[in-house]
C-alpha positions in Angstrom: -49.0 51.3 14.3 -47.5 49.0 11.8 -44.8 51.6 10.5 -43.2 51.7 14.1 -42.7 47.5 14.7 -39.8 46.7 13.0 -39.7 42.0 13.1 -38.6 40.3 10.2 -39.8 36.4 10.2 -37.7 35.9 7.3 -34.4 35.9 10.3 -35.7 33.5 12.2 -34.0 31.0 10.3 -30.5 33.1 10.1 -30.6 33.6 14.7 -31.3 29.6 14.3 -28.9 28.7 12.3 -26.2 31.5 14.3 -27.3 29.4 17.7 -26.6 26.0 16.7 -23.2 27.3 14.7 -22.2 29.1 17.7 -22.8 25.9 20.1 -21.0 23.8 17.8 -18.2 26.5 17.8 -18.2 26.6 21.5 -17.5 22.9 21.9 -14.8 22.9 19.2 -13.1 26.2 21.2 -13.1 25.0 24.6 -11.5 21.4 23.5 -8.8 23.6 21.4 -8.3 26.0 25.1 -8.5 22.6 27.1 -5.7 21.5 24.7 -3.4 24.3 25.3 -4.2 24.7 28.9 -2.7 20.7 29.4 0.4 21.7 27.0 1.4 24.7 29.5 0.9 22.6 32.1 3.3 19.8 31.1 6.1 22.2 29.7 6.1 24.1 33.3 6.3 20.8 35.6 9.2 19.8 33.0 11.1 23.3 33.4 10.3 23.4 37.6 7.8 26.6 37.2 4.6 27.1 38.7 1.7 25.9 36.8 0.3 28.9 34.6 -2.9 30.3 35.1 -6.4 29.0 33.8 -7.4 31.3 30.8 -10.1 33.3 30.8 -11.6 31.2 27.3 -11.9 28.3 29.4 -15.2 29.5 30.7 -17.0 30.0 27.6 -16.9 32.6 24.7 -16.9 36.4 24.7 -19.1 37.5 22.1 -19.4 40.8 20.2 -22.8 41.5 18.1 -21.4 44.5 16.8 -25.1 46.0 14.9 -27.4 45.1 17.9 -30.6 47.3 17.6 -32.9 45.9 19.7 -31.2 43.2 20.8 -32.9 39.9 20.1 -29.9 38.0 18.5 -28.1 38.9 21.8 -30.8 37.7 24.2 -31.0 34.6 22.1 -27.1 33.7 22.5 -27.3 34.5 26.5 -30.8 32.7 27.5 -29.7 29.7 24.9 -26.2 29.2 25.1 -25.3 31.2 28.4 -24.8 29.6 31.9 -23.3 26.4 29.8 -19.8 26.8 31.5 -16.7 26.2 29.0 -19.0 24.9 26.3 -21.4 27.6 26.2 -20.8 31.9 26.1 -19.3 33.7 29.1 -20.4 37.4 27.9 -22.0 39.4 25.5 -21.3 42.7 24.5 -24.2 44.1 22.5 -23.2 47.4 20.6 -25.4 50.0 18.8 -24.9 53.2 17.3 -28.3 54.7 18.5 -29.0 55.5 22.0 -33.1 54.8 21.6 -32.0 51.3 20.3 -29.8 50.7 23.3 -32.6 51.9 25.8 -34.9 49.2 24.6 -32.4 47.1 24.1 -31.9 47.3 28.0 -35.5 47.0 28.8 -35.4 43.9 26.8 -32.9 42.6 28.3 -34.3 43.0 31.7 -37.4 41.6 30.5 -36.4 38.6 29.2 -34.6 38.1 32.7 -31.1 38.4 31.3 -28.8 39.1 34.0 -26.3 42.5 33.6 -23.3 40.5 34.3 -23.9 38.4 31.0 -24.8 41.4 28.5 -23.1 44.6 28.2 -25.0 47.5 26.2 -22.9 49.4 25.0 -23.4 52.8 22.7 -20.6 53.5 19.8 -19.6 53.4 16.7 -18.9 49.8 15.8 -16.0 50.0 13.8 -14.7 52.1 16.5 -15.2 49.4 19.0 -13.5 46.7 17.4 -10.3 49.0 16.5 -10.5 49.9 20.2 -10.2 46.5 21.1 -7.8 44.8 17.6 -5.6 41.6 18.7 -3.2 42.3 15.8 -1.0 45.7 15.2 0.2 48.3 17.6 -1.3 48.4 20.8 -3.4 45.1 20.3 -4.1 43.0 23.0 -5.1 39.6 22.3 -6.4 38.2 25.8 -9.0 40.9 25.6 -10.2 39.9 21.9 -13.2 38.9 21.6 -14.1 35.0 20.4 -17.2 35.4 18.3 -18.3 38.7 16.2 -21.6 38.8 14.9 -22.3 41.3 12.2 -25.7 41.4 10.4 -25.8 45.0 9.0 -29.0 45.9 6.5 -27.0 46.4 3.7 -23.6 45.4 3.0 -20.8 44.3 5.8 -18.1 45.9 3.8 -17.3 48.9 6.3 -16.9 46.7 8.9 -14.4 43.9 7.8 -11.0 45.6 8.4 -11.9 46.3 11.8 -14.1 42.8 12.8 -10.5 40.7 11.0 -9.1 42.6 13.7 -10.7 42.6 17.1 -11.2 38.6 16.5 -9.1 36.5 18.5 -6.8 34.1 17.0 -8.8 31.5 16.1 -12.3 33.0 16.5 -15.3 33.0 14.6 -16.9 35.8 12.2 -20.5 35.4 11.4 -21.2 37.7 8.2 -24.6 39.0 6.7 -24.6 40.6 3.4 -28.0 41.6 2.3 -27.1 44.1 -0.7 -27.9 41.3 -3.5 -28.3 43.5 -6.2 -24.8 44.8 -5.9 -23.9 41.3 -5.6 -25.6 39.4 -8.5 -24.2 41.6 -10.6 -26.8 44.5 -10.9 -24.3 47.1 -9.8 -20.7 45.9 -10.8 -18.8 49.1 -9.9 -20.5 49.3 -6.7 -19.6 45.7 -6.3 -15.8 46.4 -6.8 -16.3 49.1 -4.8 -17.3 47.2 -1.9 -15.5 43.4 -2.3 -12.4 44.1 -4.5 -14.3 41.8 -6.9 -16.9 42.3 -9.6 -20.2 40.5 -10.3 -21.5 39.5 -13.4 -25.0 38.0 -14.3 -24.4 34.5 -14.9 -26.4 31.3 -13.4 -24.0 30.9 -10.7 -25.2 33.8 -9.0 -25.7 32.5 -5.5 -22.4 31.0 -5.0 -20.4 33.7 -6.7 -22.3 36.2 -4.1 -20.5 34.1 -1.3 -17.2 33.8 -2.7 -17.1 37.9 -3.2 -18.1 38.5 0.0 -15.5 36.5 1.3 -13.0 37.4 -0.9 -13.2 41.1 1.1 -12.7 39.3 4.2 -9.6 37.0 3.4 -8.2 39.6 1.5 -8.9 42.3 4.6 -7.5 39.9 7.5 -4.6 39.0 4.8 -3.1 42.5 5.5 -2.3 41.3 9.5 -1.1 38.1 8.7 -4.4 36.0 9.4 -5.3 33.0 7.4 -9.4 33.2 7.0 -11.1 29.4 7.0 -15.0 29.4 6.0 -16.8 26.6 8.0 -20.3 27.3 6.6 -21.2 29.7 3.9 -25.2 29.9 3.1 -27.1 31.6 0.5 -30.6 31.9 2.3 -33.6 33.7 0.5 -32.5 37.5 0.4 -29.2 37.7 1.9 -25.7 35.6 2.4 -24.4 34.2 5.3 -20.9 32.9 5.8 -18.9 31.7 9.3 -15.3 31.3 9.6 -12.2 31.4 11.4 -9.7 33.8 11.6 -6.4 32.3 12.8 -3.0 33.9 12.9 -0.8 32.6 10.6 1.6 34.7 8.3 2.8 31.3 6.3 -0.2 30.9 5.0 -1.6 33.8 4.2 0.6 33.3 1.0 -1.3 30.7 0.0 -3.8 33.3 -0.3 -3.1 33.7 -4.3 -4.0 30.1 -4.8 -7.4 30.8 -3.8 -8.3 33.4 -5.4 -9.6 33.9 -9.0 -11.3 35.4 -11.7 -13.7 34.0 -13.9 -14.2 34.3 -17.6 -18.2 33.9 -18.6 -19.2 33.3 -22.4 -22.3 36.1 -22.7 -23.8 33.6 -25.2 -23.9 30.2 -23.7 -23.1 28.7 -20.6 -19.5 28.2 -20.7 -16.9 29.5 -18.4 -13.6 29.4 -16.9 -12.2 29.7 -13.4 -8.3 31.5 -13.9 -6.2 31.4 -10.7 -3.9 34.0 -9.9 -1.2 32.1 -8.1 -0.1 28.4 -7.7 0.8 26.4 -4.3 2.4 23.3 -3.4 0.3 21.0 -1.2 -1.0 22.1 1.5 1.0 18.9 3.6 3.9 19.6 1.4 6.7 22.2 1.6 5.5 25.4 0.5 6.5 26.4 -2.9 5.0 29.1 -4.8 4.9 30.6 -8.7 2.9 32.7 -10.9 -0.6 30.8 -11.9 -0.3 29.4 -15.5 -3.0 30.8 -18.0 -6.2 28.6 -18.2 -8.3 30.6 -20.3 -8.5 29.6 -23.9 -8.2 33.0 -24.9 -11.4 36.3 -25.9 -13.7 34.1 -27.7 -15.7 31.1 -26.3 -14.4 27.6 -27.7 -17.8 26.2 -27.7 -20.1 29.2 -29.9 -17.5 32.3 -30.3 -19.0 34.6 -28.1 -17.3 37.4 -26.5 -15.5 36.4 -23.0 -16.4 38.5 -20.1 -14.4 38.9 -16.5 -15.7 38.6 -12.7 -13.5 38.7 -9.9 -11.3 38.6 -8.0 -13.2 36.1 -6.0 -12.5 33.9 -3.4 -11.8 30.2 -4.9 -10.9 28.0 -1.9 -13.6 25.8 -0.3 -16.7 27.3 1.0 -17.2 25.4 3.9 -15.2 22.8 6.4 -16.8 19.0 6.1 -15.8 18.4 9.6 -17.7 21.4 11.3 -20.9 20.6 8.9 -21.0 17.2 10.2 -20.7 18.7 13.4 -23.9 20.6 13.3 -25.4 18.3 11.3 -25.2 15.6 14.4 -25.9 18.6 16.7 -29.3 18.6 14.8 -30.4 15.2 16.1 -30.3 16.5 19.4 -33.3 19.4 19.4 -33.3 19.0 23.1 -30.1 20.7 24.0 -31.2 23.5 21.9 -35.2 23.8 22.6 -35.1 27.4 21.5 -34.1 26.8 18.1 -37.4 26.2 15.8 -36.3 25.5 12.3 -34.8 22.4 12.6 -36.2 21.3 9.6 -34.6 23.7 7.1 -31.6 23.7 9.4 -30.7 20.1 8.6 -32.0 20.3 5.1 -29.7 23.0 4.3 -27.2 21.2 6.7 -27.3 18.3 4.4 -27.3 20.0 1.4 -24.5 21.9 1.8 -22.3 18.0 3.5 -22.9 17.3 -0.2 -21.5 19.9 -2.5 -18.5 19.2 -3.8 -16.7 21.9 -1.8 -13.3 21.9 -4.0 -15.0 22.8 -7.3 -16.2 26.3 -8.2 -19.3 27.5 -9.4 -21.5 25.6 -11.3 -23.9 25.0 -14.2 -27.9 25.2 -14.0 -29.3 22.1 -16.1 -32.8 24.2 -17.3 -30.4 27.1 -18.3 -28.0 24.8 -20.6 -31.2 23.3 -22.4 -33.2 26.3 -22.5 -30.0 28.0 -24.7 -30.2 25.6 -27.1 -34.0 25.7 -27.6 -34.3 21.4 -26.4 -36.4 19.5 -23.9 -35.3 18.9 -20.0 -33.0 16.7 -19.8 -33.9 14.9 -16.4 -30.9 15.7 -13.4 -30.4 13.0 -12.3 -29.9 11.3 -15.3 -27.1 13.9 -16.7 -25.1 14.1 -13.2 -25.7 10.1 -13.6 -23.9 10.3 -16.9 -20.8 12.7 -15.5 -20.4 10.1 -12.8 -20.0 7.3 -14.8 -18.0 8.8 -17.4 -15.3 9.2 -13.9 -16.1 13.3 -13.3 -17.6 14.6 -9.8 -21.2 16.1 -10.2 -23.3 17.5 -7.0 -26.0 20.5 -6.5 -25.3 24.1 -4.8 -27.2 24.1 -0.9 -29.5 26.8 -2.6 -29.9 25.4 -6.6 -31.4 22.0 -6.9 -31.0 21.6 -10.5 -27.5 22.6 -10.2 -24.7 20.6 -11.5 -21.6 21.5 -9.7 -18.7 19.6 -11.5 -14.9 19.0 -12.5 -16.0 18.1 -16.3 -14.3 20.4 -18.4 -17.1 22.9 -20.5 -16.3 20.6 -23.9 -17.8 17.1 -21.7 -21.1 19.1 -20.8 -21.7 20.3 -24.0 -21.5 17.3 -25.8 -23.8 15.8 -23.5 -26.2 18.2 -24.6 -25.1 17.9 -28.2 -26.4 13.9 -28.2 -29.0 15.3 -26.2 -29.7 17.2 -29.4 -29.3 14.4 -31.9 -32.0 12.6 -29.8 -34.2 15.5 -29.4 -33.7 17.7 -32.3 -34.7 21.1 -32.1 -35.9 23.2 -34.9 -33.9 26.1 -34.9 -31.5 26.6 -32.3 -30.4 30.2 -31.3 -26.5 28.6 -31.0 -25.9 26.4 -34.0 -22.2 26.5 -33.7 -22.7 24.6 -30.6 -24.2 21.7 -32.3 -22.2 21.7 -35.2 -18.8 20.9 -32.9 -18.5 17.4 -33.4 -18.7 15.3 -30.3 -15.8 14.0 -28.6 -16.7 11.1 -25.9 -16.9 7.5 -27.3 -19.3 6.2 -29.0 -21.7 4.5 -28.9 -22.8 6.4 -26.6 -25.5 5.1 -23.0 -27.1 7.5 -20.8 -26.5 6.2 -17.6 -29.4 6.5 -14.7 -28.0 4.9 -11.7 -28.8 6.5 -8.3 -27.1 7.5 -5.4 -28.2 4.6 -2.4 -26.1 6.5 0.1 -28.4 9.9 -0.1 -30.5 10.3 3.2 -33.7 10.9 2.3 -33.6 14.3 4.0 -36.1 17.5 2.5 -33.3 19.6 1.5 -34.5 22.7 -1.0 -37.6 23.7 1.2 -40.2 26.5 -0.3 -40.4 29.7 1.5 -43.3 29.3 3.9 -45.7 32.6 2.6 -46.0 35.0 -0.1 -43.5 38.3 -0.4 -41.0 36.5 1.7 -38.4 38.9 1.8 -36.6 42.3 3.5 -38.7 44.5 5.2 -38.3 48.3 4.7 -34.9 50.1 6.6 -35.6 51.0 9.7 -35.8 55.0 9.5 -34.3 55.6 13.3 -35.6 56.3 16.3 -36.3 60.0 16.1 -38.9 59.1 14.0 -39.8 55.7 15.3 -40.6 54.4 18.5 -40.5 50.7 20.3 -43.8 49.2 19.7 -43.8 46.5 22.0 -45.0 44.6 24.9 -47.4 46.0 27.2 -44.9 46.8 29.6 -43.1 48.6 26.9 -40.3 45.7 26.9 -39.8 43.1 24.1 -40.1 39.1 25.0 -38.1 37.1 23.2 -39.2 33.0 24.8 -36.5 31.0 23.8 -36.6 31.1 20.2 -38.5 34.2 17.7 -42.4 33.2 18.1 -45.0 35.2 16.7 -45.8 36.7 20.3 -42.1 37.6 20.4 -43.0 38.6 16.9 -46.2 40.7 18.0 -43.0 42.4 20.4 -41.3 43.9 17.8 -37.4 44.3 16.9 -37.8 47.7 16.0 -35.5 50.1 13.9 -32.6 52.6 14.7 -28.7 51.6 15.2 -25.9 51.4 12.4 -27.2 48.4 10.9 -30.6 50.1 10.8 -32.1 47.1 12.6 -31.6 44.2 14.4 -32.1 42.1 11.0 -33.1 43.3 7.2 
């Protein structure tokens, strides 16, 4: 019956977007082992010693999806990226808490033709696994680390963090799911503290504060054993969050760790805010020199209409994502054939694209319909206000997941009196903020809206609509005691290279510490 087939088509997309990350990942590691490998090399001839022995990351990656369920992500990574040598993964080990989950997740396996040598099921507690098994601390051995953990929980990641910053080898890649939006937009803020060492608040900005919580816990976590946490693509898709980085040892600087981080003061009346710091750095190619963060804030009331100030955060306030790895994918994407499994292409790029042009070194953002909506005035068209920032010498761009957002370094003042000559064009008759449109305006007059476009802008979909109704979570899982594998007719689940609705018909059913596979 329906209640026992656990497949959510909404993941598709995320198991995509994990392939092609994790083949771009591969490339980038085995240039980096190829790189040390030659280094040895030449420092033994030059000392008279025998050449050292070939690693064991030259042959590809040893991966770790921590909350595997029934398996599909893993059977995805070996039959699409196995058998690829030093640029492709060398073994899985697939991990579930539920012993019914790991039985079908062995029949899949054998199924799908997936040979034993290149999956590992194992049964445990994941936490447990990954302590077992920590590069860093007392007793930790880092040849046996693994290169890539995968952790996509139903729910939040939060228990697992201490232990994933741990059993990651320096230099390897996290992939993160947090599907607990609620908590994160703000819904729940003691439960968000609870859980990221930051709290939410209900603000426009929504999507990208979600990321920068989430990894705030995760800096902050591999922080306490000296490793230096560097997003390379952080996504807020549909229901959940997404983010992928690197976790490299480095003890220097993690103590640049107070530069990017911050809380953020939000006016509960209009739209203004303020990003505090709570530390200050020298340049990153410059001598390190560090100092208390000056105050920013202008002080308990808003500047622009005197409304009360409130706090969120601490929150991660470094860049979200690395240029050169999204440029990476993003040239990856005009090669579908090395990756015939993957199916949303599409959205893939789109988002790809999107994300190439944020402006990753400014925080948060402003929503355009939100700013004129508080004042009670017509649109103002986007393109012509970020057209206006531009030419008045400030940075304006979108968020990968809010078109009409206008991500910039103007200071609050600048975007409200664009909307205050906004105003004096399009007068509205009672505004629910007067003291906004009062403040006299500061930029030089006389004043021209400026329109010019942006000729270097591929003309890429980027913001695509979700393709059905309700498209969303499915229910938990509620175990396997209750629920069993609805699949195949053979009882096994197959997965052809990428999640088609046949696989779909196949079912990645509940059961396992995440509760499933995928939310």
């Amino acid at each position: 019956g329906k209640a026992e087939v656990f497949y959510n088509p909404a993941q598709v997309f995320n198991r995509d977007l994990s392939v092609l990350v994790l083949a771009t990942f591969a490339k980038v590691r085995a240039a980096e082992v190829e790189e040390r490998q030659r280094k040895r090399e030449q420092r033994a001839q030059g000392s008279g010693k025998p050449a050292p022995a070939e690693s064991p990351r030259s042959q590809g990656l040893l991966v770790l999806e921590a909350l595997a369920a029934t398996g599909i992500r893993s059977i995805r990574y070996a039959r699409e990226l196995g058998n690829r040598g030093a640029h492709g993964i060398r073994r899985i080990v697939a991990n579930d808490l539920d012993i019914t989950a790991t039985q079908h997740m062995q029949r899949n396996l054998e199924h799908n033709g997936v040979p034993p040598e290149m999956v590992e099921v194992v049964c445990g507690d994941a936490c447990g696994h990954m302590y077992a098994r920590r590069a860093k601390g007392p007793g930790g051995n880092p040849d046996a680390a693994y290169d890539v953990i995968d952790i996509d929980p139903y729910g939040t990641a939060s228990p697992f963090l201490d232990a994933a910053v741990q059993a990651i080898a320096d230099g390897g890649l996290l992939c993160i799911t947090s599907t607990d939006m609620p908590v994160l937009a703000g819904n729940y803020p003691e439960a968000c503290f609870a859980r990221y060492g930051g709290t939410a608040i209900k603000a426009g900005y929504v999507h990208e504060m979600s990321l920068r919580l989430l990894l705030n816990a995760v800096t902050t976590s591999a922080s306490r054993y000296g490793r230096e946490v560097q997003p390379l693509v952080s996504c807020s898709i549909d229901f959940y969050v997404r983010v992928f980085v690197r976790v490299h040892d480095s003890p220097a600087r993690v103590k640049r760790l107070a530069s990017k981080t911050a809380v953020v003061h939000q006016c509960v009346q209009c739209e203004t805010f303020f990003v505090q710091p709570l530390g200050e750095a020298g340049p990153e190619d410059g001598p390190p020199k560090f100092k208390p963060a000056r105050v920013v804030v202008p002080g308990e009331s808003c500047p622009e209409c005197g409304g009360r100030i409130r706090l969120a955060g601490p929150c991660y306030a470094g860049p979200l994502h690395d240029a050169a790895f999204v440029q990476r994918c993003l040239d990856a994407c005009e090669d579908e054939d090395d990756l015939p499994g993957v199916k949303s292409w599409r959205k893939i790029t789109g988002m790809l694209t999107a994300i190439s042009e944020e402006h990753h070194d400014i925080m948060l953002y402003y929503k355009l319909p939100a700013l004129c909506k508080g004042l009670k005035l017509p649109p103002l068209p986007l393109r012509q206000f970020r057209a206006t920032l531009a030419a008045l010498g400030y940075r304006a761009s979108h968020f990968h997941r809010e078109p009409e957002a206008v991500k910039t370094d103007a200071p609050n003042a600048v975007v409200y009196d664009l909307m205050r000559i906004w105003a004096e064009e399009h007068p509205s008759k009672k505004s629910p903020l007067p003291e906004i449109l009062k403040k006299e305006v500061s930029l030089k007059r006389p004043f021209q809206w400026s329109t010019a476009e942006d000729t270097q802008k591929s003309r890429v979909a980027r913001f695509l609509p979700n393709p059905e109704k309700n498209w969303g979570p499915k229910p938990r899982a509620r175990g396997a005691a209750k629920e069993a594998a609805v699949v195949a007719a053979d009882g096994a689940c197959n997965i052809a290279g990428s999640d088609s609705q046949d696989a779909a018909a196949a079912a990645e059913t509940g059961g396992g510490e995440s509760g499933a596979a995928s939310p």
